[in-house]
Short mmCIF file of the C-alpha atoms (twelve columns), coordinates in Angstrom:
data_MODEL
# 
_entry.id   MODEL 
# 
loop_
_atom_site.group_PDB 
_atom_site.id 
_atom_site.type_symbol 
_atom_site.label_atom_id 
_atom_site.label_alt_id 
_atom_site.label_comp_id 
_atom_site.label_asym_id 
_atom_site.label_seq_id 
_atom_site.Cartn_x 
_atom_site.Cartn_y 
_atom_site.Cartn_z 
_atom_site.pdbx_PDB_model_num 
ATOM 1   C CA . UNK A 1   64.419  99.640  62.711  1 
ATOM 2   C CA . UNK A 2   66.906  97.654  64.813  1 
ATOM 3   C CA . UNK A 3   69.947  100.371 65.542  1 
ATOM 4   C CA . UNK A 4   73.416  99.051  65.302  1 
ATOM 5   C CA . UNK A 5   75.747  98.151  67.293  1 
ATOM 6   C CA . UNK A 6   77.665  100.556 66.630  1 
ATOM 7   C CA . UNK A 7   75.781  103.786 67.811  1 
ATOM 8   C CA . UNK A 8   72.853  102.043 69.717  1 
ATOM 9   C CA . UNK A 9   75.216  102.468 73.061  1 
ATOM 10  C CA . UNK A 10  73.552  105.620 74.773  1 
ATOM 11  C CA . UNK A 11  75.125  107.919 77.694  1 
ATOM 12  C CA . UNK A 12  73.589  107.402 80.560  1 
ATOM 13  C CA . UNK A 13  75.134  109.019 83.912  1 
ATOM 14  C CA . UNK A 14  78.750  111.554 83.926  1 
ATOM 15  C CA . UNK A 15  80.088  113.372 86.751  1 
ATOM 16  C CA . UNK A 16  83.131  112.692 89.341  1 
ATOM 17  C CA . UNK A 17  84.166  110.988 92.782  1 
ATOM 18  C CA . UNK A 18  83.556  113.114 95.941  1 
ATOM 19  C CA . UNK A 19  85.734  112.898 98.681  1 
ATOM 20  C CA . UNK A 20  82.901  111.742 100.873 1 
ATOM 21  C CA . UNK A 21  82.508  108.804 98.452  1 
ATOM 22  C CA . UNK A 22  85.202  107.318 99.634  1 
ATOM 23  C CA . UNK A 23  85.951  104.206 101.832 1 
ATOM 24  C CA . UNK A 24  88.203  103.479 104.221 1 
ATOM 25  C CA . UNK A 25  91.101  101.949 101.666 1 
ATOM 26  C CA . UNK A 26  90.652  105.067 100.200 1 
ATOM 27  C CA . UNK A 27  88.699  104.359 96.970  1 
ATOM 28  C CA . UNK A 28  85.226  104.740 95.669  1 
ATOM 29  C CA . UNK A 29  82.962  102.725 98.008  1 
ATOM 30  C CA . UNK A 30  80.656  100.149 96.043  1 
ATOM 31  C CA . UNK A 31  77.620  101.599 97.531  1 
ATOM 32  C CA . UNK A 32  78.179  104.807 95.540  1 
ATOM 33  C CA . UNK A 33  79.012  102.825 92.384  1 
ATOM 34  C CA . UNK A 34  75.288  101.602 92.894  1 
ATOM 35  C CA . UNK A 35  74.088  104.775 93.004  1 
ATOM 36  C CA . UNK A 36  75.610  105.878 89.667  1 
ATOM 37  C CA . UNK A 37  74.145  102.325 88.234  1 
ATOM 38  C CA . UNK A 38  70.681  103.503 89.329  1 
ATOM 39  C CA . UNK A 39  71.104  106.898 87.529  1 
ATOM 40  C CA . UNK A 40  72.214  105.066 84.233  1 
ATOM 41  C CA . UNK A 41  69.366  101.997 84.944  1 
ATOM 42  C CA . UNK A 42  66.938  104.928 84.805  1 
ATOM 43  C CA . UNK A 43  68.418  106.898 82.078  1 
ATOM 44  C CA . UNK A 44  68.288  103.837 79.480  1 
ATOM 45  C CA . UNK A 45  64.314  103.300 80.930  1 
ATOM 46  C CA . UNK A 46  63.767  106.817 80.555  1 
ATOM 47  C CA . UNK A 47  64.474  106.708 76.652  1 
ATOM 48  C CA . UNK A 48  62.635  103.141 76.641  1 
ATOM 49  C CA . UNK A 49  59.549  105.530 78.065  1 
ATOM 50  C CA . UNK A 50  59.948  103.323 81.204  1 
ATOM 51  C CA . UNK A 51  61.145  106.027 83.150  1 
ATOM 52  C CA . UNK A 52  59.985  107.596 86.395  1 
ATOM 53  C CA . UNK A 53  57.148  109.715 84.353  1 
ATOM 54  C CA . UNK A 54  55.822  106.120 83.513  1 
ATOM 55  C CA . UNK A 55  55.901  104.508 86.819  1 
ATOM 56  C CA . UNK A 56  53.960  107.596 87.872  1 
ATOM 57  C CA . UNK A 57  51.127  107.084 85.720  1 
ATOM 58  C CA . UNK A 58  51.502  103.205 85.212  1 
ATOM 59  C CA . UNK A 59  52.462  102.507 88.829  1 
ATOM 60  C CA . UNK A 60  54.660  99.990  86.993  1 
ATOM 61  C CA . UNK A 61  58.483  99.715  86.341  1 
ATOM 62  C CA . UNK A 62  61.177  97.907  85.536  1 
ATOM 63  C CA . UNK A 63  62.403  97.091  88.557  1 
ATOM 64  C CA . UNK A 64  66.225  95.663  89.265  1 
ATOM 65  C CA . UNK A 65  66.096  92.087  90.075  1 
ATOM 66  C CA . UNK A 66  69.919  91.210  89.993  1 
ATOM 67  C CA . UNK A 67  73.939  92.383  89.000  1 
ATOM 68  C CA . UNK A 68  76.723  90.765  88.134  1 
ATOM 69  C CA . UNK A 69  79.129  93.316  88.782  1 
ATOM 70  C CA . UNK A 70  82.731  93.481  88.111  1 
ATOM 71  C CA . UNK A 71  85.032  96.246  89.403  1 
ATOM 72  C CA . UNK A 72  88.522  96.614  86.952  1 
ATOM 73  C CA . UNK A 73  90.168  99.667  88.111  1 
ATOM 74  C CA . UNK A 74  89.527  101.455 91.176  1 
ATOM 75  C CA . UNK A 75  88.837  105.171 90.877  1 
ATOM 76  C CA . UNK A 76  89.969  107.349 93.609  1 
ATOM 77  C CA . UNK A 77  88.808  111.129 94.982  1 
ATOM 78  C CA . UNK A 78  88.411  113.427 92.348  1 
ATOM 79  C CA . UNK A 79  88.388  111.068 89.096  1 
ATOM 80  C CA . UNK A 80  85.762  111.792 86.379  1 
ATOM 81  C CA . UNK A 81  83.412  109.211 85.148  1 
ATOM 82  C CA . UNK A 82  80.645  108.596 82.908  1 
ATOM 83  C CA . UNK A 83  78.199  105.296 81.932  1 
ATOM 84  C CA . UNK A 84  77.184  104.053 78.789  1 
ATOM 85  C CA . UNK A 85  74.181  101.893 78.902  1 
ATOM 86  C CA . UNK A 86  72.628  99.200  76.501  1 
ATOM 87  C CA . UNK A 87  69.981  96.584  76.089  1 
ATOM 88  C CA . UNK A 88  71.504  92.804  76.189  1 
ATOM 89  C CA . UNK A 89  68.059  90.905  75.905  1 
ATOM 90  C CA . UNK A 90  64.651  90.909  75.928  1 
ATOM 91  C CA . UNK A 91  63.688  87.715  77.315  1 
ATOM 92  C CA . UNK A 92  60.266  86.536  79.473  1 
ATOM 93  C CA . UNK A 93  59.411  90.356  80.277  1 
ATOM 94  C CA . UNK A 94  62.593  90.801  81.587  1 
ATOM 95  C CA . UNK A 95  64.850  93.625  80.114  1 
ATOM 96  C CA . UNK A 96  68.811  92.829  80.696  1 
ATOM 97  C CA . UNK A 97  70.579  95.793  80.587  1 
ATOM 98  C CA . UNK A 98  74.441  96.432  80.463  1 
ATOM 99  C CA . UNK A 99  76.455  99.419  81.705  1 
ATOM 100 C CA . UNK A 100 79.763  100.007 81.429  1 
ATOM 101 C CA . UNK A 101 81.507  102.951 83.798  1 
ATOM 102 C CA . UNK A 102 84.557  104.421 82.462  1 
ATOM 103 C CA . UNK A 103 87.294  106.683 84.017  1 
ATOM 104 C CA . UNK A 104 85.902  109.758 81.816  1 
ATOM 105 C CA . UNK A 105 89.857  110.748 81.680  1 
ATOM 106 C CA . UNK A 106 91.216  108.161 80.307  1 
ATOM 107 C CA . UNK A 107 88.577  105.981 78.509  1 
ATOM 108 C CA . UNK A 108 89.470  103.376 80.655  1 
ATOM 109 C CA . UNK A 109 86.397  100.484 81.592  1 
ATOM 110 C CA . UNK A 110 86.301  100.525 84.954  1 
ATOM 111 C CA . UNK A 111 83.161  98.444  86.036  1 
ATOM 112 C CA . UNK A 112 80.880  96.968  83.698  1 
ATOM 113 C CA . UNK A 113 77.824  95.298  85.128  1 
ATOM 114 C CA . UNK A 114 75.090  93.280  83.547  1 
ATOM 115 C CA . UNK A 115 71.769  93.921  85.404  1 
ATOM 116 C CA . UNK A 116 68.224  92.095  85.252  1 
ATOM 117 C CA . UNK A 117 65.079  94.412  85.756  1 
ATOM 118 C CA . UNK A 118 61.102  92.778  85.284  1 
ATOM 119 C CA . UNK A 119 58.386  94.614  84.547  1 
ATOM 120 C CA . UNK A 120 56.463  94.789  87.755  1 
ATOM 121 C CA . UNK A 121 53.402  96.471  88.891  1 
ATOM 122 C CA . UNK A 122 55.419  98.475  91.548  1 
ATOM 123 C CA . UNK A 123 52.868  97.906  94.724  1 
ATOM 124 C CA . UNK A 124 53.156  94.299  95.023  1 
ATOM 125 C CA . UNK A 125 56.232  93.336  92.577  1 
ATOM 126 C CA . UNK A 126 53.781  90.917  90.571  1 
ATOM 127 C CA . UNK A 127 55.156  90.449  87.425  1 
ATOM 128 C CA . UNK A 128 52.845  91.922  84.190  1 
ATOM 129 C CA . UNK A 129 54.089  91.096  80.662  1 
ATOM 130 C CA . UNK A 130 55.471  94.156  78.518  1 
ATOM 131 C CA . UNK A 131 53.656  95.023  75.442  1 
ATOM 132 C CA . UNK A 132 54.902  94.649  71.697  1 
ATOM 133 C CA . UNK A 133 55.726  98.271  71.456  1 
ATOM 134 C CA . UNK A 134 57.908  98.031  75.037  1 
ATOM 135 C CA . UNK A 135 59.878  94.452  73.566  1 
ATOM 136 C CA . UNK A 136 60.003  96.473  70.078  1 
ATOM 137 C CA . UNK A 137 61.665  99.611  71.809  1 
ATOM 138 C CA . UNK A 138 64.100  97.456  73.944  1 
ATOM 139 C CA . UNK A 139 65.177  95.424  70.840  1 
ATOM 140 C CA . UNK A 140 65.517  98.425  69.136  1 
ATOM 141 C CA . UNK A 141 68.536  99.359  72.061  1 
ATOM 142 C CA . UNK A 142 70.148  95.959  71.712  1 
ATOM 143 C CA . UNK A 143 74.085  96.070  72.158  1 
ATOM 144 C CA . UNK A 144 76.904  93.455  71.615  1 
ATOM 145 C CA . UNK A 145 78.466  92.732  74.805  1 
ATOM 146 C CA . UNK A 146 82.043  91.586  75.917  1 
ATOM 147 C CA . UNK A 147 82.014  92.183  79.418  1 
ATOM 148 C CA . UNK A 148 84.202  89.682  81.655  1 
ATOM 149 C CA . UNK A 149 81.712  85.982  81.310  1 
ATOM 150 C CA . UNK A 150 79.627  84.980  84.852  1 
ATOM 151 C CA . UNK A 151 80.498  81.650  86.667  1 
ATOM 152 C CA . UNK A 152 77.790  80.836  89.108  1 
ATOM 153 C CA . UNK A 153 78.737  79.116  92.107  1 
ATOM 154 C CA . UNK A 154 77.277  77.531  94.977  1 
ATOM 155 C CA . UNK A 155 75.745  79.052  97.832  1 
ATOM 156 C CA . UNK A 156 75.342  77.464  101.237 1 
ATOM 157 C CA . UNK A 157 71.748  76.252  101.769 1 
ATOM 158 C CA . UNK A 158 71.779  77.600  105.506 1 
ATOM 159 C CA . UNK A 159 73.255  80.562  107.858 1 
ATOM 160 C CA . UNK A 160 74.835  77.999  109.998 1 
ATOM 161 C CA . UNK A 161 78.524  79.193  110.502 1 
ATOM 162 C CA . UNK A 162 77.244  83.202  109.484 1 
ATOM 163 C CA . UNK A 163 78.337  86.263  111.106 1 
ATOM 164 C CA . UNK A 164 75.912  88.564  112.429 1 
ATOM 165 C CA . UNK A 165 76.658  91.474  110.282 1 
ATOM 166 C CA . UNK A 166 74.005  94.301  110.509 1 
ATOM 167 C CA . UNK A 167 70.655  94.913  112.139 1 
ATOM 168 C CA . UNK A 168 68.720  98.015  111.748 1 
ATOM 169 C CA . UNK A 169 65.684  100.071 110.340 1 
ATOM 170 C CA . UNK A 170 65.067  101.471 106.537 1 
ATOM 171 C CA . UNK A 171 64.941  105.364 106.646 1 
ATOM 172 C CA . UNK A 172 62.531  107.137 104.809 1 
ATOM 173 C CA . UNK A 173 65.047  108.964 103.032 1 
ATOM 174 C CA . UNK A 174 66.379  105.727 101.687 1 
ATOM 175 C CA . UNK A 175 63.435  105.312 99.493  1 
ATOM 176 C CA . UNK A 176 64.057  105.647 95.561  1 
ATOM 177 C CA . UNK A 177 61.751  106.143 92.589  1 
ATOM 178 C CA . UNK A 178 60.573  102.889 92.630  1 
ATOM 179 C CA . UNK A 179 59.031  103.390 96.368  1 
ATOM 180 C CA . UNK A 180 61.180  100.852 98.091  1 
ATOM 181 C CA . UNK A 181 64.997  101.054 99.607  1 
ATOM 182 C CA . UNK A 182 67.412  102.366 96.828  1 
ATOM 183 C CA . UNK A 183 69.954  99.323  95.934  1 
ATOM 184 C CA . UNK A 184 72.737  102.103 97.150  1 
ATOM 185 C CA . UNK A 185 71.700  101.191 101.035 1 
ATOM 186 C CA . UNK A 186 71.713  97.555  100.160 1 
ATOM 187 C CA . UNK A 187 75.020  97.946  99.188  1 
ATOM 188 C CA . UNK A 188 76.007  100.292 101.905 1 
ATOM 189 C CA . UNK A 189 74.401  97.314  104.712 1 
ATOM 190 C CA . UNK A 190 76.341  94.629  102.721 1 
ATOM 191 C CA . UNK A 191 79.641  96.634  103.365 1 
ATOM 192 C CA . UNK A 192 78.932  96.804  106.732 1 
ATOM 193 C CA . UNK A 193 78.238  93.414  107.539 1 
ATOM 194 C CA . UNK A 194 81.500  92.564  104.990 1 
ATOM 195 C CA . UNK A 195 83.496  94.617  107.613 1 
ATOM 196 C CA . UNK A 196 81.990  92.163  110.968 1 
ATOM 197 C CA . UNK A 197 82.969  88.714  108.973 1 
ATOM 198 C CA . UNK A 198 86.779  90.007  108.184 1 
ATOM 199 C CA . UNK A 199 86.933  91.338  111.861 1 
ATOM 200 C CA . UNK A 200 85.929  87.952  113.558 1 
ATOM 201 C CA . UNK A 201 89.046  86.320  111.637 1 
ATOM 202 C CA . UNK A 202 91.295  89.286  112.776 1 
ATOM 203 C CA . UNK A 203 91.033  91.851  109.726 1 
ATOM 204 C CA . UNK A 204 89.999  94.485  111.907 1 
ATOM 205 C CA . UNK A 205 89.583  98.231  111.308 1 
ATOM 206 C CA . UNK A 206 92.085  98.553  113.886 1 
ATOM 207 C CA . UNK A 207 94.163  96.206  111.962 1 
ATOM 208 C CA . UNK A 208 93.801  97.795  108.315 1 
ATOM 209 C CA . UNK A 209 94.785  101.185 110.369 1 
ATOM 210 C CA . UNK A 210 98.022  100.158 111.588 1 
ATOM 211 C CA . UNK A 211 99.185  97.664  108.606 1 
ATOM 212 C CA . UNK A 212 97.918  100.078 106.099 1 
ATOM 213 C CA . UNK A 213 95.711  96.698  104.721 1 
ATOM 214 C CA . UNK A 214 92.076  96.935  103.371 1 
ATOM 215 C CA . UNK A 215 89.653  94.647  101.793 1 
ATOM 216 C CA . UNK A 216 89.294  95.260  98.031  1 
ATOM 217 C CA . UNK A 217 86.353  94.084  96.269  1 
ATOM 218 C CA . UNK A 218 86.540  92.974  92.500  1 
ATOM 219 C CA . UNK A 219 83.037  90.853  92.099  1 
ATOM 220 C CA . UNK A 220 79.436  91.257  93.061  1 
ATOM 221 C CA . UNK A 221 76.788  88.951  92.153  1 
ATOM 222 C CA . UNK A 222 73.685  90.362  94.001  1 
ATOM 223 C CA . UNK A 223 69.916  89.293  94.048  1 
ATOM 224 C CA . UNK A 224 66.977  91.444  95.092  1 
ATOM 225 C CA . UNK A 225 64.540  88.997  95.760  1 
ATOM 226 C CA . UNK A 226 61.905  91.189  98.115  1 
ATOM 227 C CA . UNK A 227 61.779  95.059  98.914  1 
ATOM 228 C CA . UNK A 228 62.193  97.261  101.586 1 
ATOM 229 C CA . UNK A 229 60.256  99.580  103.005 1 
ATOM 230 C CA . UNK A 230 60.616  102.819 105.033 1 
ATOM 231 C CA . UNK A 231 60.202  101.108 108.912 1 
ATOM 232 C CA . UNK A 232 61.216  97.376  107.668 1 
ATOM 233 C CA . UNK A 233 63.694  96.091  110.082 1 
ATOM 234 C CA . UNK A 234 66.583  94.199  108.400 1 
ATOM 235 C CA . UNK A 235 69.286  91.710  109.323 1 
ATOM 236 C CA . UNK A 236 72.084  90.683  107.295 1 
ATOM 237 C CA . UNK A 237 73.718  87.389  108.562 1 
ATOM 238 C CA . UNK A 238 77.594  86.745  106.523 1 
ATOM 239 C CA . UNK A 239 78.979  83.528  105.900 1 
ATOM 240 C CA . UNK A 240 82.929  83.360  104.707 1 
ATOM 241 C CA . UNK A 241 83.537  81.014  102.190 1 
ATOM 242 C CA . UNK A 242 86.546  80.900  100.356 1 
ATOM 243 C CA . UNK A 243 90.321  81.908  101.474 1 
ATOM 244 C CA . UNK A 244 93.048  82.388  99.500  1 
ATOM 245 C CA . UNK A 245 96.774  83.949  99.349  1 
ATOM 246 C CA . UNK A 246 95.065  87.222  99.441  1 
ATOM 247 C CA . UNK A 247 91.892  86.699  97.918  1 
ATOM 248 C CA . UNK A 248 88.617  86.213  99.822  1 
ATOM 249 C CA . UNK A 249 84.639  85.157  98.971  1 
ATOM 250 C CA . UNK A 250 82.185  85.832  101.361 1 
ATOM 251 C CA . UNK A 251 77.770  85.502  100.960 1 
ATOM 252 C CA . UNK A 252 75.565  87.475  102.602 1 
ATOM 253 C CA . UNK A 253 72.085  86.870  102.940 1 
ATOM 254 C CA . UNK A 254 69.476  90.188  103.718 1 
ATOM 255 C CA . UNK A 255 66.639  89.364  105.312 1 
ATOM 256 C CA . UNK A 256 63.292  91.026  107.331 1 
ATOM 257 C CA . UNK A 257 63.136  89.719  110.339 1 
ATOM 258 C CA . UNK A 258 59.350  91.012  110.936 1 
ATOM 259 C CA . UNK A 259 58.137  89.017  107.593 1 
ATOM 260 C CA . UNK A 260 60.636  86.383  107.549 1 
ATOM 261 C CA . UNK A 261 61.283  87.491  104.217 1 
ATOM 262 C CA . UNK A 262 64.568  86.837  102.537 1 
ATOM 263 C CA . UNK A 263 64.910  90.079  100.225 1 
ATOM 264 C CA . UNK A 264 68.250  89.383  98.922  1 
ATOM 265 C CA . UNK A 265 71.672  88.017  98.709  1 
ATOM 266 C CA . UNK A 266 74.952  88.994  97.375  1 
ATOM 267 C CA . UNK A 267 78.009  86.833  96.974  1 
ATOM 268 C CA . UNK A 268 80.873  88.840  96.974  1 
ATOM 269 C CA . UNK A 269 84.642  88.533  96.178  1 
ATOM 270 C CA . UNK A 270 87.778  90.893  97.123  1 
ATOM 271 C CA . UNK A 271 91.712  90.493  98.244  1 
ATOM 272 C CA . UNK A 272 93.916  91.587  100.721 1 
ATOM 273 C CA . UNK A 273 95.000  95.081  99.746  1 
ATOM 274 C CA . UNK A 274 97.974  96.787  100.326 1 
ATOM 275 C CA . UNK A 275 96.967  100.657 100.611 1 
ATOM 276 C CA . UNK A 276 100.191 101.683 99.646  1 
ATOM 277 C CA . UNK A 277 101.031 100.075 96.561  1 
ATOM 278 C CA . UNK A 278 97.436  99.408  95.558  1 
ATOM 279 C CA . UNK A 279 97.873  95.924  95.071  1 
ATOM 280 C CA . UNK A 280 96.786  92.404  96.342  1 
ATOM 281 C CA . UNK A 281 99.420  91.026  98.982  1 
ATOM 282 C CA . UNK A 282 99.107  88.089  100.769 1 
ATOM 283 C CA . UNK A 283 97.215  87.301  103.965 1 
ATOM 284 C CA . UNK A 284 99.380  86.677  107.150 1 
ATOM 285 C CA . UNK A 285 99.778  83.441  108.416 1 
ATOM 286 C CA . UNK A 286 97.854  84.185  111.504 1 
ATOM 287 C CA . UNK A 287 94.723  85.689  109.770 1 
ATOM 288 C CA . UNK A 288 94.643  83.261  107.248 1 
ATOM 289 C CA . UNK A 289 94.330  80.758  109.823 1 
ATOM 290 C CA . UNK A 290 91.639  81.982  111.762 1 
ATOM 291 C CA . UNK A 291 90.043  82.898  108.661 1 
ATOM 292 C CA . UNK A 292 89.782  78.772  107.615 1 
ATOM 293 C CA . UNK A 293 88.669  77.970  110.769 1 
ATOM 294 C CA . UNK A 294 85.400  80.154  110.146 1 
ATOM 295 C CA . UNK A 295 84.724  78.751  106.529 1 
ATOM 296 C CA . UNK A 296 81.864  77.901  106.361 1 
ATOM 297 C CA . UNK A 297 81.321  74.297  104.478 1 
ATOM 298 C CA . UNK A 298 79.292  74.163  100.826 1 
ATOM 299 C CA . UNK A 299 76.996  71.494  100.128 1 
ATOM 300 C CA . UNK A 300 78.928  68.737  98.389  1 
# 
């Protein structure tokens, strides 16, 4: 029996903002965001029986494979929150799942994100097919969805123009249930190199100190197209691409430079934030600028 719509959408993560979650424009940092999408990923595949007792046996999972992410209202030290997850399709062995994160005080959607896993043996990420009785289960979860639509755009087809933005080793405390780098230090690497692209245009952290500025981001579209292991070595090289009154698009690409191996990309998009009054303001003339002479160009 197909549930409805109605009470199919299942609670998946709850608890609150700690002050260490916080980055420096004084909101919860998108890593950590990740983090409570894991917990609710995992609590929808746990009542799928996909959960970590099944990759244990199996050595199989559904693992994440992309997110569109959008961030609505920022949550700040302190604030209570809670995720309710649902099944948007079955399609190809895939399982799309949706999560919405809410401001557990007010009811208010904060985030939702629509997220791609594939059923994988774990070891080797080859793709198996689910059975009947998996598709049947994840039907049976199905949810309507009216989370804010996803326009794909183009990416550049090189790193020409790209910011060197981090280069370092996976930890072996990084390492999640499915045996590879949790998507939370993705994320975390992403930031990092987001903070050397803004700084080569003048958006430094010396900057954001003294004008009381930040970079806000509102969009993620991310790919994990590889894994990472404890020991990989990883590079992520940032390319700017888009400059606006305040708002900004920038793609970075995540590679292993030992393999070769591109493991993933994210294209993300944020504004110019005034840390006072918590909204967009405009870039100064100066930055904005230096920040079109480092655009790099899209293919035509």
């Amino acid at each position: 029996m197909v549930l409805s719509d109605a009470v199919s959408w299942i609670e998946t993560y709850r608890g609150t903002v700690h002050r260490w979650e916080l980055d420096n424009v004084d909101h919860f940092t998108v890593a950590f965001y990740f983090q409570r999408f894991t917990d609710a990923t995992l609590g929808l595949l746990e009542s799928l029986e996909l959960g970590p007792p099944y990759m244990a046996r199996t050595k199989r999972g559904a693992v994440p494979v992309d997110a569109y992410v959008r961030y609505l209202r920022e949550l700040r030290v302190g604030d209570l929150l809670h995720v309710e997850s649902g099944v948007l399709a079955v399609e190809d062995g895939d399982i799309v799942i949706g999560h919405k994160l809410f401001d557990s005080s007010t009811g208010t959607v904060c985030a939702t994100v629509e997220s791609r896993t594939r059923h994988v043996e774990l070891a080797g990420r080859v793709p198996v097919p689910l059975t009947a009785a998996q598709e049947q289960a994840a039907r049976a979860r199905h949810v309507a969805w009216d989370g804010p639509p996803r326009e794909r755009r183009a990416a550049p087809k090189s790193d020409e123009g790209f910011v060197e933005g981090a280069r370092e080793f996976v930890k072996p405390w990084e390492i999640d249930t499915y045996g590879q780098s949790a998507m939370l230090f993705y994320v975390h690497r992403f930031s990092a190199a987001n903070g050397h692209v803004i700084a080569a245009f003048g958006m430094t952290p010396a900057y954001q100190r003294e004008q009381r500025r930040g970079f806000s981001t509102f969009e993620f579209q991310l790919e994990f197209l590889g894994d990472l292991r404890a020991g990989d070595p990883v590079v992520v090289r940032t390319g700017l691409l888009h400059v606006g009154t305040s708002s900004l698009r920038v793609f970075h690409r995540m590679s292993n430079p030992r393999t070769g191996e591109l493991v993933a990309t994210l294209d993300q998009l944020g504004v110019h934030l005034d840390m006072d009054v918590r909204r967009p303001t405009p870039l100064p003339d100066d930055l904005r600028a230096r920040a079109q002479a480092l655009k790099v160009t899209l293919p035509a």
